[in-house]
N, C-alpha and C positions, 0 to 999 in steps of 0.2 A: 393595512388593517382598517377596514371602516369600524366605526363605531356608532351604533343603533341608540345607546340610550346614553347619553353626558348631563352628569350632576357635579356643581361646583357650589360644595357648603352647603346646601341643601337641609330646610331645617324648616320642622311643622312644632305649632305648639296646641296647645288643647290647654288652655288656662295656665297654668302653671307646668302643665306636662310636656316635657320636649318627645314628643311618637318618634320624631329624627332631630338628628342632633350634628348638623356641618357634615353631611354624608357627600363625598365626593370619589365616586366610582364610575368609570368609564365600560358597556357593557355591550361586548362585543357584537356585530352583526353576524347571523348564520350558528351560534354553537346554543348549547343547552345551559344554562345558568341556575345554578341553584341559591335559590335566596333561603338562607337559614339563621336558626334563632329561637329563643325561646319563646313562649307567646309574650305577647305585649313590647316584643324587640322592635318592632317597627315595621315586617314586612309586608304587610297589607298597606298600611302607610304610602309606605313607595310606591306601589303597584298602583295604589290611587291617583297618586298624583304624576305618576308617568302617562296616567289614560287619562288623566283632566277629568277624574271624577273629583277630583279635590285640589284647593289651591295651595302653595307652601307660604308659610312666611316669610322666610327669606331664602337666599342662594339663589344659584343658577338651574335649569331642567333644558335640556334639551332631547326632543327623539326624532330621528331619520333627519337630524341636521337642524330642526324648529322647537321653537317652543309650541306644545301640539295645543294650549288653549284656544280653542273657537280655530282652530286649524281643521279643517274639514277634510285637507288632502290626506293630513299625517291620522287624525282618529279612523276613516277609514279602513287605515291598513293595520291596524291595532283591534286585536279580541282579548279580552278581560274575561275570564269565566273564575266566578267570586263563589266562594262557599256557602254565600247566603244568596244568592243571586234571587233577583224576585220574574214572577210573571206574572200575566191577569190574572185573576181565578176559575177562568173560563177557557183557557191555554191546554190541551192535550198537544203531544210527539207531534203530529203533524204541522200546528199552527206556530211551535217555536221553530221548524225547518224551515217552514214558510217565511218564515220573518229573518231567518240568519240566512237564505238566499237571497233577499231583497239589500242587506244590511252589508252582506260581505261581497265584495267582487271577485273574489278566487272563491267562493264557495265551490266543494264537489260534492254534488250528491251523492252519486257512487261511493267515494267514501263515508259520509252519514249512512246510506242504506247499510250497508257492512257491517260499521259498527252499532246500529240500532239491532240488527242480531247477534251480534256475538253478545253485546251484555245482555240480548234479549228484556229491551225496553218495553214494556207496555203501549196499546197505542189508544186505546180507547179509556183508560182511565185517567182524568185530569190532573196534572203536574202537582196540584197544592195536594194530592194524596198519594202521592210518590213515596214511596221510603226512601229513607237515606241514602243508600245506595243508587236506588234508580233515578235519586236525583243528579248525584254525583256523576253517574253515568253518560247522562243526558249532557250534562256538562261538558264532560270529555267528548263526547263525540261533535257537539259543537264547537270547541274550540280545534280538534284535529280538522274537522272539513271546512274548516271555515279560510285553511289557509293563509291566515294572516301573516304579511311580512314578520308580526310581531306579536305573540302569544303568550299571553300572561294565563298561568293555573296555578292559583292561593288553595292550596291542601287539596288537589282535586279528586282523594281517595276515599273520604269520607265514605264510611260505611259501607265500604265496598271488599268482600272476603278476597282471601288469599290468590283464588281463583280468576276474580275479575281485575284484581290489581294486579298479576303477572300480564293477563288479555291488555290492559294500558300500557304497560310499559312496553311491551312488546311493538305493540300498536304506534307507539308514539315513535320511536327510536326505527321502526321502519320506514315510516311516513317521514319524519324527517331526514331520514338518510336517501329519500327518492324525493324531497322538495326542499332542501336545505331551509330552515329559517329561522329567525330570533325566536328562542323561548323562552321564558323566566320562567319560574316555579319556586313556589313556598311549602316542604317538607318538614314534617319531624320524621319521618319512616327513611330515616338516610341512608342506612342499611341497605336495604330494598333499591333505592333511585342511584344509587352509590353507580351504578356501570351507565347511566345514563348520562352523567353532569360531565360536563368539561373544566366547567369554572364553578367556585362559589363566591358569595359574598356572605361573609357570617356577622350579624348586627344584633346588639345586647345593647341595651335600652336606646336603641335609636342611634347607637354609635357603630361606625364600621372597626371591627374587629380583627378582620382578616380581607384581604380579596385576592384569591391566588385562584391559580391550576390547582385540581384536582390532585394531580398526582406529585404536585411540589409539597400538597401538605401532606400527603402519606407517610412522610417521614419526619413532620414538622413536630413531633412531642412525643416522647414516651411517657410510662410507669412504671413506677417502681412499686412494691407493696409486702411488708412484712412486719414486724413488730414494730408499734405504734413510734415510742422512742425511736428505732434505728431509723424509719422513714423519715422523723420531723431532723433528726439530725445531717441527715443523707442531705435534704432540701435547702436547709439554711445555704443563703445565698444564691439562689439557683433561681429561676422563674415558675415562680408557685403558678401553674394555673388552679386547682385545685387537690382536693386533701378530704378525702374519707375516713373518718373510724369508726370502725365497729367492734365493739370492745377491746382487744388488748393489740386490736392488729389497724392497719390503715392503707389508703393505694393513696398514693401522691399520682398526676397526672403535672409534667413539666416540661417546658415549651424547650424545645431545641433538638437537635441531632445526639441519638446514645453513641457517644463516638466508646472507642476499644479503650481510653481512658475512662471512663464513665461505667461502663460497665465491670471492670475490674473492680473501680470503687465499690458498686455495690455488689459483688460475690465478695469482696473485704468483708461486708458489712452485713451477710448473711440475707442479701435481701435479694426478692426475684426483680428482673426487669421486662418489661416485653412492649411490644408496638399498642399503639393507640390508634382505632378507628377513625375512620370523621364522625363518624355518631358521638361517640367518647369528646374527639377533640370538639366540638359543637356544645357539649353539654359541660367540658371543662371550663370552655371561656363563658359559658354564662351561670358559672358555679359562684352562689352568693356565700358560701361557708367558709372557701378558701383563706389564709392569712398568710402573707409570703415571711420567709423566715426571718428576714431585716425587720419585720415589725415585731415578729416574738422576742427579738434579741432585745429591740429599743424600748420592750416595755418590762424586760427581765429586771 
């Protein structure tokens, strides 16, 4: 197993703010990665400082085996396409192609031509009067033919309908299935990217939270949900990730396997149980409302 991206304790601060906080994730080369989180989790953070747009305070970074600052071999093979990404003001479709064939050495045009039709890109009107979308777009397509060993896309759906964000996925997950390469990406639309990812890494305020397969956490936490009482009692002792109520009723979401014990107890206890998404289990661990049932006891 090679490994593309090595972070040991890894840790940015902004004044008093830890963005990351001892992030130590090994990130495999060749599969699809999903970096998720709520905003302000951190993952833009990391994506910066994997590409040496920024520096960390401490820990260790390494990618393609170097530390890639002022490394000109390793930035190379690294495309960052950022949700705010800027260009001249003077920059139309043509003049950012021109500058990502000069920039990338696997660049394919063939593929950019492609995709500048399908989302049906503009080419005469200048990038800073893009909509969202077609900026979005422009994005995607330069980070798909740009080929980079290692390809970073921070929410590259913005603004972009139903329509053109199946044409990406689709797009992405063929291209890489006919050029295998490192991708990372930053979603909240988990649902949607859910057949894409191999791995995730899930980080809540700059802490790693999880870093599994895909399909080890599918079965990492259920829910339970029915009368608000039966739920908080069902919980006590168990691993609170999170706890909804809505008037007389509540869903607890809690971290482990419903084994055939588990589920007994709660038809005991009149209460439904069923599976948890990665969307769900994504929004459970960075659920600020939760209170695990040890501390409701210790303050009864």
């Amino acid at each position: 197993m090679t490994i593309a991206i090595d972070t040991r304790g890894l840790t940015r601060l902004h004044g008093p703010v830890r963005a990351l906080d001892d992030v130590t994730v090994q990130i495999r080369e060749n599969t699809i990665t999903g970096l998720l989180g709520r905003n302000g989790a951190g993952k833009t953070t990391f994506m910066s400082l994997a590409t040496a747009q920024d520096r960390p305070t401490s820990g260790e970074l390494r990618v393609l085996g170097e530390p890639p600052f002022e490394r000109a071999k390793v930035l190379e093979r690294l495309c960052f396409i950022r949700d705010n990404q800027r260009y001249p003001d003077d920059y139309k479709l043509r003049h950012a192609l021109r500058a990502a064939r000069v920039f990338y050495p696997n660049w394919d045009q063939a593929v950019a031509d492609e995709l500048v039709s399908l989302f049906r890109i503009p080419e005469k009107t200048v990038i800073k009067k893009f909509s969202r979308g077609q900026f979005s777009a422009l994005g995607i397509v330069l980070g798909l033919a740009s080929r980079a060993p290692i390809t970073f896309f921070d929410e590259p759906y913005l603004g972009l309908d139903a329509t053109a964000r199946s044409h990406f996925y689709d797009a992405l997950l063929r291209d890489y299935t006919e050029h295998p390469r490192t991708i990372l990406l930053s979603t909240h639309l988990i649902d949607e990217m859910d057949r894409l990812l191999e791995r995730v890494v899930i980080l809540d305020r700059g802490r790693v939270v999880r870093d599994a397969e895909v399909d080890e956490l599918r079965g990492a936490a259920f829910q339970v949900s029915g009368r608000t009482e039966a739920v908080e009692r069902f919980a006590e002792g168990s691993d609170l990730l999170s706890l909804h109520r809505v008037g007389g009723l509540a869903t607890a979401v809690m971290e482990g396997p419903a084994s055939e014990d588990v589920r007994a107890a709660a038809r005991a206890a009149d209460l439904e149980i069923g599976s948890v998404s990665l969307q769900q289990l994504v929004a459970a661990y960075g659920f600020d409302g939760a209170e695990s049932a040890s501390e409701k006891g210790a303050r009864a």
